[in-house]
N, C-alpha and C positions, 0 to 999 in steps of 0.2 A: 062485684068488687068485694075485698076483705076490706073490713075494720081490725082494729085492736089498741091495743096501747103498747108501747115502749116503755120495757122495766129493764133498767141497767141494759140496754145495747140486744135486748130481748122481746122481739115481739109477742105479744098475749092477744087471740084471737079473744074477739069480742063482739057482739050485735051492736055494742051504744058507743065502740071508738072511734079513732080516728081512720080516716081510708089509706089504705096501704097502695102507695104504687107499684110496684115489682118491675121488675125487669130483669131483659130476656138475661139468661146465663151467657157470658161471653165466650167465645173460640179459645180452647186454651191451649197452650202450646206443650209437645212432649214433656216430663218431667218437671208438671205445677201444678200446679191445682189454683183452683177459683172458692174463694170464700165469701159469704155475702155479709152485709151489713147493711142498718137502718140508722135513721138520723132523723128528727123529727126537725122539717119544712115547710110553713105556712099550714099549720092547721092539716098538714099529711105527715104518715110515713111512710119515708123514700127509702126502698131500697136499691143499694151501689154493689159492685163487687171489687173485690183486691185479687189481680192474680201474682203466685208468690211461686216461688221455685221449691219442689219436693228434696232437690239436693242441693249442696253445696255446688260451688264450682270447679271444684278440683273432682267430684263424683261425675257431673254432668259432661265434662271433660272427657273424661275413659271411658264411660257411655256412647261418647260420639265416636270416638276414637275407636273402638269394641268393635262399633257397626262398622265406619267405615273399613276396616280390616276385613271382616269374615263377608264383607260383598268382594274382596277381590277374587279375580279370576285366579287359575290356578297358577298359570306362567309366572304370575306377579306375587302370586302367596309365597309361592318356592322361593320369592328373592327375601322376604321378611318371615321364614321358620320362626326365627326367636318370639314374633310378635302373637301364636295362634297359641292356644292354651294347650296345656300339658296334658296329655292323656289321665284320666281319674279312675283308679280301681274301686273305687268307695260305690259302687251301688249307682254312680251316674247315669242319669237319662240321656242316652245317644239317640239323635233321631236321622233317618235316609239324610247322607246329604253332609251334616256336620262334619267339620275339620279338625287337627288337634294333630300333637306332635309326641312321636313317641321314638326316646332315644335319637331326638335331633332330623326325625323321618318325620314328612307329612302323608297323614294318613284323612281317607275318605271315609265315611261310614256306609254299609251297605244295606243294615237292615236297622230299624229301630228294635231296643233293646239296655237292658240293666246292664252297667260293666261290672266286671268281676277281678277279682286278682290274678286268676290264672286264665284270664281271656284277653291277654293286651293283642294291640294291632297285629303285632310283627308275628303270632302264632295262631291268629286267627281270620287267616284269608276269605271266610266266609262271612266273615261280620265287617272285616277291614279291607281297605283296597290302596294298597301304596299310591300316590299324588307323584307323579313323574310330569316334566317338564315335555310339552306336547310340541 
């Protein structure tokens, strides 16, 4: 077991302090995080955790919303174009697989790869693969 003492909300490892209890780090759920704290209790210090949210809720929001989107199938993508992101010339990481819409077309990625500005979907059928309704 640790000793120490509690200075301003800070434990300080010590041989002649008080015992520290600890405990386990909690389950923490997507987008929070867990922070710990001590509190001196009968001659121990107890440590608790706080878990707190990394976003706001309007970010955790589009987060979820984000995911659910790009799990749908394709039949069903096709009905929500507007909702899949816009193809990116800037140097974007495209990996096998990802989705994205170029000039109102849903496009599939065929190989991973950097985009480029003279590589969009619609003229490069070896990186891209038009999303047609099956």
């Amino acid at each position: 077991m640790f000793t120490g003492f509690l200075k301003d909300g800070v434990v300080v490892l010590s041989d002649d302090g008080y015992p520290i209890v600890e405990s386990a780090k909690p389950e923490v759920p997507p987008y929070c995080k867990a922070t710990p704290s001590y509190r001196m209790v009968g001659g121990r210090i107890i440590q608790s955790w706080a878990i707190t949210p990394e976003l706001g809720r309007s970010e955790a929001f589009e987060h979820y919303l984000t995911s659910q989107i790009l799990s749908l199938d394709d039949d069903r993508a096709l009905r929500y174009v507007v909702l899949f992101p816009v193809w990116d010339s800037n140097g974007k990481e495209y990996k096998t697989g990802d989705r994205c819409t170029y000039e109102m077309t849903m496009y599939r990625c065929l190989v991973d790869h950097a985009s480029q500005p003279d590589c969009n979907p619609k003229d490069k059928p070896d990186y891209w693969q038009k999303v047609v309704k099956a």
